[in-house]
N, C-alpha and C positions, 0 to 999 in steps of 0.2 A: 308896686315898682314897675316901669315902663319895660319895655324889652329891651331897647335900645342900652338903659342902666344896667340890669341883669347882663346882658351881653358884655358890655364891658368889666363887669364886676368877672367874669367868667375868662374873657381875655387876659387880665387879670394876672390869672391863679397859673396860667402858662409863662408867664414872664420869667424870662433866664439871662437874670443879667450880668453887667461887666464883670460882677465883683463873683457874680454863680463861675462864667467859664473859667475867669481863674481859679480859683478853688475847686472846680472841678481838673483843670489843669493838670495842676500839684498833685490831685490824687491819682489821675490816672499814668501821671510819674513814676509812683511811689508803687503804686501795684504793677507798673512796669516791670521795676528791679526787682519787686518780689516773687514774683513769675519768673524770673529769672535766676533767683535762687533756691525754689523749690518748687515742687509739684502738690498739686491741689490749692492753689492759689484760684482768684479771680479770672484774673488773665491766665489762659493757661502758657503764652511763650510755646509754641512749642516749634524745637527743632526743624526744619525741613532739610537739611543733610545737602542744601543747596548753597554752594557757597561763595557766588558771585552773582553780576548780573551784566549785561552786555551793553556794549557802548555804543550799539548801531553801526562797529564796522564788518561785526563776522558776515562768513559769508558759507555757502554750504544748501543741502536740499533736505531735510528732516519729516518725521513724518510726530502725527497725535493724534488720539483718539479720545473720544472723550464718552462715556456711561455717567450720566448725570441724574440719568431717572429712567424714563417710558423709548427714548430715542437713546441710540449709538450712533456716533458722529466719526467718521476718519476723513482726515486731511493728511496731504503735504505742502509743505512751505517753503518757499524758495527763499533765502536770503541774499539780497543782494548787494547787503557789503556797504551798505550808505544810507542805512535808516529805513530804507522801503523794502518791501518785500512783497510775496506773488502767492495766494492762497487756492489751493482748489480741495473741494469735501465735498463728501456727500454723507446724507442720512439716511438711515432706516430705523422703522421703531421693531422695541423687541419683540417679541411675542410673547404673551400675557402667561402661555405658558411652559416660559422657558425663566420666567420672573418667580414663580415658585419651583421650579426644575428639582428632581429629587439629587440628583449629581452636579457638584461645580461645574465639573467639565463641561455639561448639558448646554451651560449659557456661555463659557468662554469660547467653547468649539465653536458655537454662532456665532461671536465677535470676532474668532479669528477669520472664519469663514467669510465675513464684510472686509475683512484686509485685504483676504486673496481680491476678492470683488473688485475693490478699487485699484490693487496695484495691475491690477488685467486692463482696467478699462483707461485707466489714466498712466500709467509708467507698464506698460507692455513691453517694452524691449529691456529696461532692465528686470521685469520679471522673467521673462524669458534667457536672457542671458547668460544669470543669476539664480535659475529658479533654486537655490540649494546653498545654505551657507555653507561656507567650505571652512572647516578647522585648519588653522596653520601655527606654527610660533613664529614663525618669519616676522611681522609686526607686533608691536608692543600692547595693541589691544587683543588679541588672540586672534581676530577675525581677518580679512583683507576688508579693511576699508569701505572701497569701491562693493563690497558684496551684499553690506548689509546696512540698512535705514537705520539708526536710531531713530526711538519713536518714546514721547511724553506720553504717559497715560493716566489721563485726569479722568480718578474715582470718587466720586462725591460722596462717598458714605463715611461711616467713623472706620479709623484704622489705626494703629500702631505703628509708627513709621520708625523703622530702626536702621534706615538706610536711602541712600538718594533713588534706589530703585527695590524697597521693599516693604512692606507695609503689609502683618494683618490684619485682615478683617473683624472687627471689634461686635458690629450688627449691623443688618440692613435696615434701610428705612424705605420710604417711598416705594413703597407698595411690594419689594421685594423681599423675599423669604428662602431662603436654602438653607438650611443649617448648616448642609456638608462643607460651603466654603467658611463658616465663622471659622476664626482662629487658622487659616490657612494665609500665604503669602500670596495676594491675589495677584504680581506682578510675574509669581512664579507659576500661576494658576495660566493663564493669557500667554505666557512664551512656550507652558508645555505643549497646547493646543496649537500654536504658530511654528513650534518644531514639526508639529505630526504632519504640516503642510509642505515643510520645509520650504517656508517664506523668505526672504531675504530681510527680517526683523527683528532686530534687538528692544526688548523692553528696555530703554536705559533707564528712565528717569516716572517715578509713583509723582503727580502732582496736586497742589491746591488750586483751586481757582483761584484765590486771593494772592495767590507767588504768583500765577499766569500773568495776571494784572500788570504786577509790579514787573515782570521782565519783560511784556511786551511794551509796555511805555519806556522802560530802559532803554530797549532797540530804538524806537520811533521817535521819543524824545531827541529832538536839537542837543548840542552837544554831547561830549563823553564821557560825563559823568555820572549817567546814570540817575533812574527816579530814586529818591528817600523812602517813598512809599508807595505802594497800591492797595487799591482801598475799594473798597462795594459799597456802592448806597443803593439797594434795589431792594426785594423782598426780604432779604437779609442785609447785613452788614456784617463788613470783616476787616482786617487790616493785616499785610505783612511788611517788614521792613528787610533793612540790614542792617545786622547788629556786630558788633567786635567778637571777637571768639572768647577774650579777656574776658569779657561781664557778664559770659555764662556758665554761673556758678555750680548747675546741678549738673547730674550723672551725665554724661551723651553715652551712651552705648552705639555700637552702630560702626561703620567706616565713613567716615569723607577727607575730603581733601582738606587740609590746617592749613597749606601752603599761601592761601588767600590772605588769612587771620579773620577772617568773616565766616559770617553764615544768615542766611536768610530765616526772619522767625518766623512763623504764623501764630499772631497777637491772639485769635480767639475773641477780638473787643466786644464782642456781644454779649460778654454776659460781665462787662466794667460796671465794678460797684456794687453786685448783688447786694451788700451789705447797708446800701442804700447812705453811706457814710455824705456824699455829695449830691445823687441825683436825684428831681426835683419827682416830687409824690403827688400829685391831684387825687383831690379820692377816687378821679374815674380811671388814676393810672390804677390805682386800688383796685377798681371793679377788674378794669381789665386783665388784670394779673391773675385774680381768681378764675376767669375764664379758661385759662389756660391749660394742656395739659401740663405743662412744669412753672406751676407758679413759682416764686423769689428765685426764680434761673432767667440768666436771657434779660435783667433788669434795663440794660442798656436798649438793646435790638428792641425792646417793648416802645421804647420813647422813638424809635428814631425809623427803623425800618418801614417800607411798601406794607408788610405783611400786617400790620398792627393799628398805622395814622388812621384809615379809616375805618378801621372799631373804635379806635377811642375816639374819635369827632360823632359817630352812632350814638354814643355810649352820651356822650354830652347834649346833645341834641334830644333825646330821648328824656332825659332827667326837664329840660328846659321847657320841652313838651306837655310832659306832667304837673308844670307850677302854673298853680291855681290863679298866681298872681299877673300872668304874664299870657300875651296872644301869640304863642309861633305855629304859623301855617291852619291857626284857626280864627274863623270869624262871624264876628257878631250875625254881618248881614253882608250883603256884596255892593252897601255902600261903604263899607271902611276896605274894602281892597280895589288899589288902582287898575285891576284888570275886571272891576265891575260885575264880578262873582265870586262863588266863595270858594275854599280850599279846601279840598278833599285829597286822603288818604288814602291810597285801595288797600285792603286787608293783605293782599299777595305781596307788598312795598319791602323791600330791602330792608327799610328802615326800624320794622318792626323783628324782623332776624337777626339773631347774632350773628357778626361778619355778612353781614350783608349789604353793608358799601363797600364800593371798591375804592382804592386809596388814590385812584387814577380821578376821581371826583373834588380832590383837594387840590388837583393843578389845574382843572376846570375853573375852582372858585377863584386862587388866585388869577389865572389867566382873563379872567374877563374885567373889561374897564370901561364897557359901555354905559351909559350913563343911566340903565334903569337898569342893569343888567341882565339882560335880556338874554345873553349867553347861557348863563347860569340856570335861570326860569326855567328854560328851556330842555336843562342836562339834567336838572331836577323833576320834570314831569318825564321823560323821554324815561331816564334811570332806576330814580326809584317813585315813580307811579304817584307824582304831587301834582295834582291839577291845580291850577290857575294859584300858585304860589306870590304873595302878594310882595311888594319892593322891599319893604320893610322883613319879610322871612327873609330874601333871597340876602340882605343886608348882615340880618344878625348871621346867618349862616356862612359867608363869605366871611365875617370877621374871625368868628369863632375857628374855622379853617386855617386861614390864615395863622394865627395864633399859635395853631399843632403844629402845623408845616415850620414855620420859624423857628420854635424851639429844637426842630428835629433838627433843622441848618444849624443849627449854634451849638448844639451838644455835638455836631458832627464836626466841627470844627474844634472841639476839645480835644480828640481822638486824632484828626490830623496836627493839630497846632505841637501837641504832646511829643509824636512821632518827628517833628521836625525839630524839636528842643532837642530830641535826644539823639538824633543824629551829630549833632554839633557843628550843621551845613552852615549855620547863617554867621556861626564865628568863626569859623575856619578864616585865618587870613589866606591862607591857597588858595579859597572860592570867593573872595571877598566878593568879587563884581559877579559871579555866576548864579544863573535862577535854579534854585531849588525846586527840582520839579517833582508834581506828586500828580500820579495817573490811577483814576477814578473810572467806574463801571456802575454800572446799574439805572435802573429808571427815575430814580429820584433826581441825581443829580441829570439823566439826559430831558427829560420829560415834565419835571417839575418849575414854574419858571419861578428866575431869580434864586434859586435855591445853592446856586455859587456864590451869588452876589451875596447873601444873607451868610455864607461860611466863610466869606472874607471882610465881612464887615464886623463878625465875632472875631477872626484873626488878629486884627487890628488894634484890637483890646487886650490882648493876651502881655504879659511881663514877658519880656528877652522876644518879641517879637515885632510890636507897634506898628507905625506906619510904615516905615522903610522895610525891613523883616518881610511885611506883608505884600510889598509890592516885589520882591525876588520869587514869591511864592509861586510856583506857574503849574497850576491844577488843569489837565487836560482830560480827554478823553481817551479811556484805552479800552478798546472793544478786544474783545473774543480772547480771552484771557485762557483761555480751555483750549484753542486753537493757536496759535501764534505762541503764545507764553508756553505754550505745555511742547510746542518744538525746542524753542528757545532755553529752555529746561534740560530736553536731549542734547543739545550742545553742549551746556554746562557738564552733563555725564560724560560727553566723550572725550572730552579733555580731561575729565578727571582720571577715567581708563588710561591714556596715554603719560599721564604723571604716576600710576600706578605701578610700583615696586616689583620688579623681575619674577622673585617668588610669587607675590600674590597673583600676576596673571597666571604663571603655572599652573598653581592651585586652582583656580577659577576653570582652568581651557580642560582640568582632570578632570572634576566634577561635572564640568558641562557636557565633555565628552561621554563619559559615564551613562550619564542623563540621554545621552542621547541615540548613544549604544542599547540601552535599556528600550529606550522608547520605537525605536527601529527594529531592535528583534522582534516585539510585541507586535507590530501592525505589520512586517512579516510572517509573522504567525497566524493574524486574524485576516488580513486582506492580500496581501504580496506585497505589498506595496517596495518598491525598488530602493535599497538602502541611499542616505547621501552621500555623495562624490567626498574623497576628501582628498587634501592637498598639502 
């Protein structure tokens, strides 16, 4: 068999077509609602205690932080009331060891300690004006206003969210270790440490990146209705929406505000279908899965995510390499390759590593349209260490690429197509003429080309969608999702604060008091330190 046949026979086995995204559609409908009406499903649905999202007219100064892994990131955000807005942050990475720290406090005190840092360097006069929240009942949030930041605090690790600004710590991943914060309220862990400074900062709002998304394209989005969704295509994938408060069937524990009748979900879609009821198996999604450390978890993210495409295009290439029947990247003599030598392998090559292509290699192959692809050749000797790779390799290997990247676009547009069916935006007569906007993150869709083009050409195809459906569709770009979104978030809290019931701010301003009373004697006992001002 020629290579050229093989290759196609291979291309093949990646095909997902009109009649797959439907049917994958339907199901990811269906594990929707079931997500929705209990726990331990697919889709986890889970709560985020957030229960709006903005229209791009608020206006106001907010602050975020964001501990995502190795760096801590604080910003503030100026809203200016008309869809734009004015971002200033800085970073510092943590210290490696304050990432195993025998005490919570160990690494929160240094995260608060970057708050004081920026509010010194960039908001000076109201630190200094302010240096000291002042307790008062005179407004209906306990604080004055003008005293104190609401601030987003996007934790990327697993939690337990029972609240728009609480959430256990479940474990850490990504290189950190403390025990002492598992099962602690890490938003309660960050404001203890923020008291002892006596910052002018409210943790209001525990956030997802995937809610970040969805409310910073809310704001920046052209009109006032708000995006349907926000979504991740990059190393992972994720999706959160708005959902009716009606069609959430299971427990909510926790406080938020019902006065909406919404609530924002976080879908989890990365691990749609484990069950493998719809999505499409190659034996090399087979192989790849085995690699893994949670194999038949994550079935979705396996096909579609940065972190995955190119293992499995490795993974395929490799098997292609080994058939006796077929020449890739080897040859006879250096007269059957048009670059007049032959093709060599270095033993150090990527190719022979697991995970060692990088998936940034898959928008190389599509990207190049030169007519020997000369692009390509070239990304492939430079990368992973293929000399003098002949037309015919750099051929089958562009298609076969091509091939992963497309299904990823098409099954990602299952996941959005779904999301926007169950909004019920494109039948609403109230929006009849209005574009349903859905604001998207990550490298795939900014970095991959064509890879919209190819999630709206599967839209297209979808039942209760079609041609018209797909053209309202208006998939943009929402950058910094952790920064913007996780401000954007803090406004959501402090409107919730100000709709909150007489008693429960009481109860709040006693315990906080307490808290703070307690924590003031202590660090007048251990240092002097001058009690806060109250009012």
């Amino acid at each position: 068999m020629s290579l050229l046949a093989e290759t196609q026979s291979i291309v093949k086995q990646f095909e997902f077509t009109d009649d797959d995204v439907n049917k994958s559609v339907r199901e990811f409908l269906r594990q929707m609602d079931e997500g929705l009406e209990k726990d331990g499903t697919s889709l986890s649905q889970i709560p985020t205690y957030v229960t709006g999202v903005p229209t791009g007219q608020e206006k106001g100064l907010y602050m975020a932080v964001d501990l995502g892994g190795t760096n801590f990131r604080v910003c503030s955000v100026k809203l200016n009331g008309d869809t734009t807005f004015n971002i200033t942050s800085d970073k510092v990475a943590v210290p490696k060891e304050l990432m195993v720290a025998e005490k919570a406090e160990d690494l929160f005190a240094f995260l608060a300690l970057q708050i004081k840092k920026f509010l010194e360097k960039h908001h000076g006069d109201h630190f200094e004006a302010h240096i000291r929240r002042r307790m008062t009942v005179s407004s209906p949030d306990g604080y004055r206003d003008e005293h104190a930041f609401r601030m987003g605090f996007t934790f990327s690790f697993p939690v337990q969210q029972v609240g728009i600004n609480k959430g256990t710590l479940i474990r850490w991943t990504k290189g950190f270790d403390i025990p002492d914060a598992v099962g602690k309220d890490v938003c309660a862990l960050l404001q203890t440490e923020i008291d002892k400074l006596h910052l002018p900062v409210k943790v209001a709002a525990l956030v997802n990146d995937t809610v970040g998304t969805l409310m910073a394209h809310s704001y920046g989005a052209p009109g006032s209705h708000g995006a349907v969704l926000g979504a991740i295509f990059g190393t992972g994938t994720n999706g959160a929406y708005l959902e009716k408060l009606s069609n959430l069937k299971k427990p909510l524990v926790g406080e938020y505000d019902s006065s909406t009748g919404n609530m924002v979900i976080n879908i989890e879609w990365g691990s749609f279908d484990n069950q493998l009821n719809v999505l499409p198996n190659t034996p090399w999604d087979v192989a790849l899965d085995k690699e893994t450390p949670n194999p038949g978890i994550q079935m979705y993210e396996k096909r579609v995510s940065g972190m995955f495409l190119g293992e499995l295009l490795r993974l395929v290439i490799n098997d292609l390499m080994k058939n006796p029947k077929v020449s890739l990247f080897r040859d006879e003599n250096s007269s059957t390759n048009d670059r007049r030598s032959t093709t060599d392998i270095a033993e150090t090559s990527g190719i022979w590593r697991p995970w060692g292509i990088d998936t940034s290699i898959l928008s190389h192959a599509a990207g190049d349209h030169t007519p020997k692809l000369s692009v390509l050749r070239d990304t492939l000797q430079e990368t992973l260490q293929i000399s003098a790779p002949a037309y015919e390799d750099a051929q089958a290997f562009k298609a076969i690429a091509e091939a992963i990247g497309r299904r990823a676009a098409r099954l990602a547009a299952v996941a959005i197509g779904a999301v926007v069916l169950k909004s019920g935006r494109l039948s609403d007569p109230c929006h009849a003429n209005d574009p349903v906007d859905v604001g998207v993150d990550g490298s795939l869709v900014e970095n991959y080309p064509y890879f919209e083009d190819m999630i709206y050409e599967a839209l297209r195809v979808i039942d209760g969608i079609g041609e018209e459906g797909a053209k309202r569709i208006r998939i943009g770009l929402a950058q910094d999702g952790s920064g913007v979104g996780a401000a954007l978030i803090a406004l959501v809290a402090a409107g919730m604060e100000k709709n909150a019931p007489p008693a429960e701010i009481l109860g709040e301003l006693r315990t906080e008091a307490k808290a703070t009373v307690a924590t003031t004697a202590v660090s007048d006992e251990s240092d002097k330190v001058e009690a806060p001002q109250t009012a």
